[in-house]
N, C-alpha and C positions, 0 to 999 in steps of 0.2 A: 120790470117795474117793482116789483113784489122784494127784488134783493135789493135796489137801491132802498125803499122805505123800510127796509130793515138796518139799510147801514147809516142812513139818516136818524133812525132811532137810538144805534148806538151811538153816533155820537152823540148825541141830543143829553142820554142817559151821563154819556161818559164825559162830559162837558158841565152839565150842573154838579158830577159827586165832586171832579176838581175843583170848579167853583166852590162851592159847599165847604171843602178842606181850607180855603184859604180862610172864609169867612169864619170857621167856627170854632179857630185855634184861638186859644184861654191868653185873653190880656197879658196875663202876667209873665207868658216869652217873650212880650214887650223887651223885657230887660234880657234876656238871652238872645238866642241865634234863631231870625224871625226866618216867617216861612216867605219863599221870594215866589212871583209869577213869570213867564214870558208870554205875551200873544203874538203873532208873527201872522202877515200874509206873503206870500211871495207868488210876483208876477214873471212868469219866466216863456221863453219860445218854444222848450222840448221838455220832455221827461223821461232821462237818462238815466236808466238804474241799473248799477253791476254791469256796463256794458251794451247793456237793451235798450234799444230804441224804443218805448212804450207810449209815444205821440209824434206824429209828422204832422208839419205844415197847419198847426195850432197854438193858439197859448193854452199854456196851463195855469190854473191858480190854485196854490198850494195853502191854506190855512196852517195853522199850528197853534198850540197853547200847551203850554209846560208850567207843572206846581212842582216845588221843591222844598224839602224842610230837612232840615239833619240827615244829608247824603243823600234822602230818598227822593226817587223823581218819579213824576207821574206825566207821559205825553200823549196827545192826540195828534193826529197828525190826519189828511187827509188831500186828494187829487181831484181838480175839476177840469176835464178836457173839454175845452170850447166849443171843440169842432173835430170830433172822432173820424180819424184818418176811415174811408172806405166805410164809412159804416152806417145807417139812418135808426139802428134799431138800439147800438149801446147805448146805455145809460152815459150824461156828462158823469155826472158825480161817479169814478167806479174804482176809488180804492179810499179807506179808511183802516189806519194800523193806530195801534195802542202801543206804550212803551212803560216797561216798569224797570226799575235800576234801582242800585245801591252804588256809590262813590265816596271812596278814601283815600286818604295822602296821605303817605310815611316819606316824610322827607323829599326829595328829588321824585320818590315813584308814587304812580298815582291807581288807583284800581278799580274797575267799576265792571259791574257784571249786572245780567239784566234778560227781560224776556219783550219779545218783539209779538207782536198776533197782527197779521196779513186779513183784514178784509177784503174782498176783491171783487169786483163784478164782474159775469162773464168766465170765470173759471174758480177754482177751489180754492177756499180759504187757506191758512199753513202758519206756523209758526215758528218761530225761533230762539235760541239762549245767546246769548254773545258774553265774551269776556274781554277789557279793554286794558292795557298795561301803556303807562304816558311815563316820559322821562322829563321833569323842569329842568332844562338845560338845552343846550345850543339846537336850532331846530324844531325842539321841541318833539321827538319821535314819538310814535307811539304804536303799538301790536294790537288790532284786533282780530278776534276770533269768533268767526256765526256760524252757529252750527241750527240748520233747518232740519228738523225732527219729526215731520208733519207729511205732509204732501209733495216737497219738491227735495227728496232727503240730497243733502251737500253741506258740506263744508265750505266755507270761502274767508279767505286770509286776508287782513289787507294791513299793509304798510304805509306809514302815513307820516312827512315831514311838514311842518309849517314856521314861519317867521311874518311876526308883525311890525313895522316902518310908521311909525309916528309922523306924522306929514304935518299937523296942526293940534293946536289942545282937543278941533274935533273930528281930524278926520286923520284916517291911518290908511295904509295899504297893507292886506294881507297876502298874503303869497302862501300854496300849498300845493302838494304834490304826495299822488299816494301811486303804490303797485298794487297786486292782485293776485291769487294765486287760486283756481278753483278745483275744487278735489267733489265729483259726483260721484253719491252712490244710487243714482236712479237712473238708468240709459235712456230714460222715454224723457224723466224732467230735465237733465243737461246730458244730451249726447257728445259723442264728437263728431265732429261733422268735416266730412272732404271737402277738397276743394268745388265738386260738382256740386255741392248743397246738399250729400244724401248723407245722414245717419249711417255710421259706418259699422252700430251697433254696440260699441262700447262706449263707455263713460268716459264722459268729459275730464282730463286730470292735467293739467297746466296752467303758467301763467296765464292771467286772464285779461282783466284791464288795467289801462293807466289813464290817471285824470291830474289834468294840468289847473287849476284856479286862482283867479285876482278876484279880491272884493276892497271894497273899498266904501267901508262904515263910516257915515255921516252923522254924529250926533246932534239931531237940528233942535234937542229939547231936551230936557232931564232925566225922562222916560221913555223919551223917542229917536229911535236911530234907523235912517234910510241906508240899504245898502246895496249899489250896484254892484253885479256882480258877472266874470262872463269866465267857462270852462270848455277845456276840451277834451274829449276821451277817447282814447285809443287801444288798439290790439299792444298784447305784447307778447304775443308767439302769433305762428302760422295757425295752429291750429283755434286760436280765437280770433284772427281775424273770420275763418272761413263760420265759426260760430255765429261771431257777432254780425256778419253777413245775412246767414242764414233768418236770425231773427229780426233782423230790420226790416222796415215794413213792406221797402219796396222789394227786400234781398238782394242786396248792392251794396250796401253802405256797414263799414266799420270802424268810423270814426264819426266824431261829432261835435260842433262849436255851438253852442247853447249859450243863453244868459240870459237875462234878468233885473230887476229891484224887489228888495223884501222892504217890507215899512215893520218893525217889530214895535213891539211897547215893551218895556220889562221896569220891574218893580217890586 
C-alpha cells in the first residue's frame, strides 16, 4: 500500500510540473514552434512487454500524457491491472515510468535518445538510456537501443518496420512489425532457460521477440482520435520461446494475441 501511494504521488507530482510547462511557456513562441501535448488512455485485454506476459485473464488501462517543445519530450506513462492474475494482495495500480528524450532530423534520418525510470510495485525499481535511429523512407525503419543500467542490467535491440494506408480523410490503417534481440548481463534478471523451465545458469543472449500490429486511427474530432488496435507476439529462437514460457503466468505460453482501443487527445 505504502509503494502504490508513493507511485500515486509521483505521478500526481510528475503530472502538474507537465501540466505547469505547457501553461507557463511565454506568449510570444505564439509566433515560433509552440509547445504540443498528447493525453492517451488505452483499454487493452493483456500487458505484453519485451515478450512477458505481465497480466492474464484482465484488462488493463494504460494512461499516458506526453509534453513536447523543441525536440524535448516529457512522458508519464502508467499500468492499471483490473484484476491481478492469482493474486488478492497486489496493488491494481503497480507500474508508473517516466520518459525524458531529445529528437532531431537530418534529412531522411532521425535521432532521438532519452532516459526511461521503471516504477514498479511488487519488485525493484530500474532504469534505462535508449538511443533511437529512424530512416524517412520506404517502411519507414528504424534501430533502437535500451540499454538497463539499474537492476535488471541488459541490453535489448529492437528492429522495427511500419507503413501507414490511407483508408479515408479519417481513418488510416497502420501496419507494423518489429524483431528483438536480447543480450543479459545479469543471470538472475534474464537467464536462459531450458526446455524443462530450469535456469541453466547463464545469460540470456539471443533473438528474443517478434510483434506483429494493425491499428487503425479514427479521427472522430480535431483533437481526438480513437484507435483500435490488435497485436501478436511471438518467440524468435528456441531459446526464447522456452524464456517467454518460463515467465508466463501459467508457464505455457509463448506467444500472444492482445488488443485493445486508445481514446488519445493531442494538441
Amino acid at each position: 500500500m505504502k509503494k502504490d501511494l508513493k507511485h500515486m504521488r509521483h505521478l500526481m507530482a510528475i503530472s502538474v510540473a507537465l501540466f505547469l510547462a505547457v501553461l507557463t511557456v511565454p506568449p510570444v513562441l505564439a509566433e515560433e514552434e509552440k509547445p504540443s501535448a498528447d493525453f492517451s488512455v488505452a483499454v487493452l485485454s493483456a500487458y505484453i512487454w519485451r515478450g512477458q506476459e505481465l497480466s492474464r485473464d484482465s484488462i488493463v488501462i494504460q494512461p499516458s500524457m506526453t509534453v513536447s517543445y523543441k525536440g524535448f519530450s516529457g512522458n508519464l506513462w502508467g499500468n492499471l491491472d483490473t484484476d491481478q492474475y492469482k493474486s488478492d494482495e497486489d496493488n491494481n495500480w503497480n507500474e508508473t515510468d517516466f520518459t525524458l528524450s531529445y529528437g532531431k532530423g537530418f534529412g531522411m534520418l532521425s535521432v532521438e535518445g532519452g532516459y526511461i525510470y521503471y516504477g514498479l510495485d511488487g519488485c525493484d525499481d530500474t532504469q534505462e538510456i535508449f538511443l533511437t535511429l529512424g530512416l524517412d523512407t520506404l517502411l519507414s525503419p528504424s534501430l533502437t537501443v535500451y540499454r538497463d543500467f539499474d537492476t535488471y542490467e541488459h541490453w535489448y535491440f529492437l528492429l522495427g518496420i511500419s507503413h501507414a494506408f490511407e483508408i479515408t480523410e479519417r481513418v488510416s490503417l497502420e501496419l507494423s512489425g518489429s524483431v528483438s534481440y536480447l543480450l543479459s548481463k545479469d543471470d538472475d534478471a534474464y537467464p536462459e532457460i531450458d526446455s524443462d523451465g530450469v535456469s541453466t545458469g547463464d545469460e540470456f543472449e539471443n533473438f528474443h521477440d517478434g510483434v506483429i500490429s494493425a491499428n487503425l486511427p479514427i479521427a472522430v474530432a480535431k483533437y481526438i482520435t480513437i484507435t483500435p488496435s490488435l497485436s501478436y507476439t511471438f518467440p524468435l529462437s528456441s531459446e526464447a520461446s522456452d524464456e517467454m514460457e518460463w515467465r508466463s503466468k501459467k508457464g505455457n505460453d509463448d506467444n500472444f494475441i492482445y488488443g485493445g482501443v486508445t481514446v488519445s487527445m493531442a494538441f
